[in-house]
N, C-alpha and C positions, 0 to 999 in steps of 0.2 A: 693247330692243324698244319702252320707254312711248315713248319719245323720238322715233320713228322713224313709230310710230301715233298721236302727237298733229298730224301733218303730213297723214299717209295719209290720217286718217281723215276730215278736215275735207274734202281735195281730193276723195277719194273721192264722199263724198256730194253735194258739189256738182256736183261732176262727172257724177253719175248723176242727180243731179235737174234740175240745168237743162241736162242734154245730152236726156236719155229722156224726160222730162218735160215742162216748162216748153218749151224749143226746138219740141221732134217735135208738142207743140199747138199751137203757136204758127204752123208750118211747115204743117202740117195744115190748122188753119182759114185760112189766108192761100191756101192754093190750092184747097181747096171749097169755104169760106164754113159749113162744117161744126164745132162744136165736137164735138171726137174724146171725150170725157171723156164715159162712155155707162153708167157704174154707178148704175145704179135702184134704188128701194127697192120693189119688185114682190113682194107675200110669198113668202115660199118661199126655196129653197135660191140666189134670185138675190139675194135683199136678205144671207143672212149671207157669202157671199161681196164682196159691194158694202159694207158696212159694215168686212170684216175687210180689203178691199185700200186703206181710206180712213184706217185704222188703224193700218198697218203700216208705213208713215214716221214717224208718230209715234214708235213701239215703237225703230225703229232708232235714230232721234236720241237717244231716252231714256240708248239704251243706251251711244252715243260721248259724250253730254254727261257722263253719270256715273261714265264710263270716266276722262275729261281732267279735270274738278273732284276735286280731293285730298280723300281720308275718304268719297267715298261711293259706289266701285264693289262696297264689301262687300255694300251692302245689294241688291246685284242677286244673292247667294248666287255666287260665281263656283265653277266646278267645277275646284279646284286640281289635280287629278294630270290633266286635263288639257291645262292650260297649260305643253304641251312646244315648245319652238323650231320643231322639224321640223313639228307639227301648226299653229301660227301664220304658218311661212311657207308652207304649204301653203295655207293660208286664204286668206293674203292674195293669190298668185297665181290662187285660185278666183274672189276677189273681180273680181281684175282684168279675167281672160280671161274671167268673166259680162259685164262692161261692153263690154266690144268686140261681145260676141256682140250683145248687145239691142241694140246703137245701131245694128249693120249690118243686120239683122232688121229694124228697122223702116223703115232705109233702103228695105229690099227691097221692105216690104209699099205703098211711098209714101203715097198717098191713101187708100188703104184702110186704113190704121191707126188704130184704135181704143182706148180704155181701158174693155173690156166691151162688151157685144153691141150693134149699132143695128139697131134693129129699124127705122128709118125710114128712110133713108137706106140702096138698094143699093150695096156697094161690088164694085171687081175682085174676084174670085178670084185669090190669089196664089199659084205654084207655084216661081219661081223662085228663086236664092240659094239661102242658106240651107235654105227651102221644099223643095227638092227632097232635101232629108236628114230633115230634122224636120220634122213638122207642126206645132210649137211650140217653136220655136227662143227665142222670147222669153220663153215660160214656162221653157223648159230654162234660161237663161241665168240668170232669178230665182232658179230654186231651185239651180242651180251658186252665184249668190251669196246668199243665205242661210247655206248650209251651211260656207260658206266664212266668212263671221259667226262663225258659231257655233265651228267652230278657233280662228277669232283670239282671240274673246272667248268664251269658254264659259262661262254662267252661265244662273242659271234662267231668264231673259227670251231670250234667243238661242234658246235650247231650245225654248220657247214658240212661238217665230215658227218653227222648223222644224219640228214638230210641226204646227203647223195651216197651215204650206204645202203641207208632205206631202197633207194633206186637201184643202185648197179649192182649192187646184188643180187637183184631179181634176176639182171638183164644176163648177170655172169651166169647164173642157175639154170638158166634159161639155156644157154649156151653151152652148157656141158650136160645136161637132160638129154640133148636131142643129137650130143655125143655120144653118150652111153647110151641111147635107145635106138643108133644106127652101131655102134658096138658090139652090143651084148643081146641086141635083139629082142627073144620072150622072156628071156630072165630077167632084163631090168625090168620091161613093163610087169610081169608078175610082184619082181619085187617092190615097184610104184603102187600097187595095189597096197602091199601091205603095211609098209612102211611111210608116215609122214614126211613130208618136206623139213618139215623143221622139226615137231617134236607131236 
């Protein structure tokens, strides 16, 4: 399995960083002239979400670099009776099937995709794709890949990051709801009706 995750894991990351990332801003501001990257330090519950979503590439990288470098994934505590075959290839297809999911998601969302809330700039309302399953398709995809982290590599830092996505993810959800429903008004609430939060 090391042999197999010193490959995965490098493509992986790159993959979800300069596909979700790097490209979808890139893509974004070349057809509004809008930089999409929208996390404020605003006090309150929008600044620790904005500092912990600025954060959490970091935490990940930590985690594969000290994964691949010999002698120092001890010191990330790894959780050994976890580190079963069945739970690491499970991981690893969570990881995968998250990345397909966010990249078409934001396909869906086009111009309107953001990283945190804009408060200047109105954007569509998107209901399509995806959209018409989840009302946060791209957040379900993060924490599908997260957890799926956390199989592969189960240690105290993985833990960490599921842990407080469990949390701010709600808080971020939370935060852009009550964006879109001073927005978009009876359309979003009708569409809250219809449509799940997550799935």
């Amino acid at each position: 399995m090391h042999e197999l995750l010193s490959i995965y894991l490098p493509v992986y990351f790159l993959l979800f960083f300069g596909l979700a990332f790097l490209w979808r801003s890139w893509r974004t501001y070349r057809i509004t002239g809008i930089n999409p990257y929208r996390l404020p330090d605003n006090p309150g519950a929008e600044q620790v979400t904005s500092r912990y979503f600025r954060l959490l590439p970091f935490m990940s990288l930590t985690v594969m670099v000290m994964y691949l470098l010999p002698g120092t994934y001890h010191y990330l505590a790894p959780i050994v009776w976890l580190e079963q075959p069945f739970l690491q290839w499970l991981g690893l297809a969570m990881m995968t099937v998250s990345l397909v999911i966010i990249v078409i998601a934001q396909g869906q969302m086009g111009k309107s995709w953001r990283i945190g809330v804009d408060y200047e700039n109105p954007t569509e309302f998107v209901e399509r794709g995806l959209f018409r399953y989840s009302r946060n398709p791209i957040f379900a995809g993060i924490m599908l890949s997260v957890i799926g982290f956390f199989l592969l590599l189960p240690n105290a830092l993985t833990l960490l990051i599921v842990m407080l996505d469990l949390a701010l993810i709600q808080v971020q959800i939370r935060l852009e709801e009550d964006h879109l429903g001073s927005a978009h008004g009876e359309v979003y609430l009708r569409y809250c009706e219809r449509v799940r939060r997550w799935v």
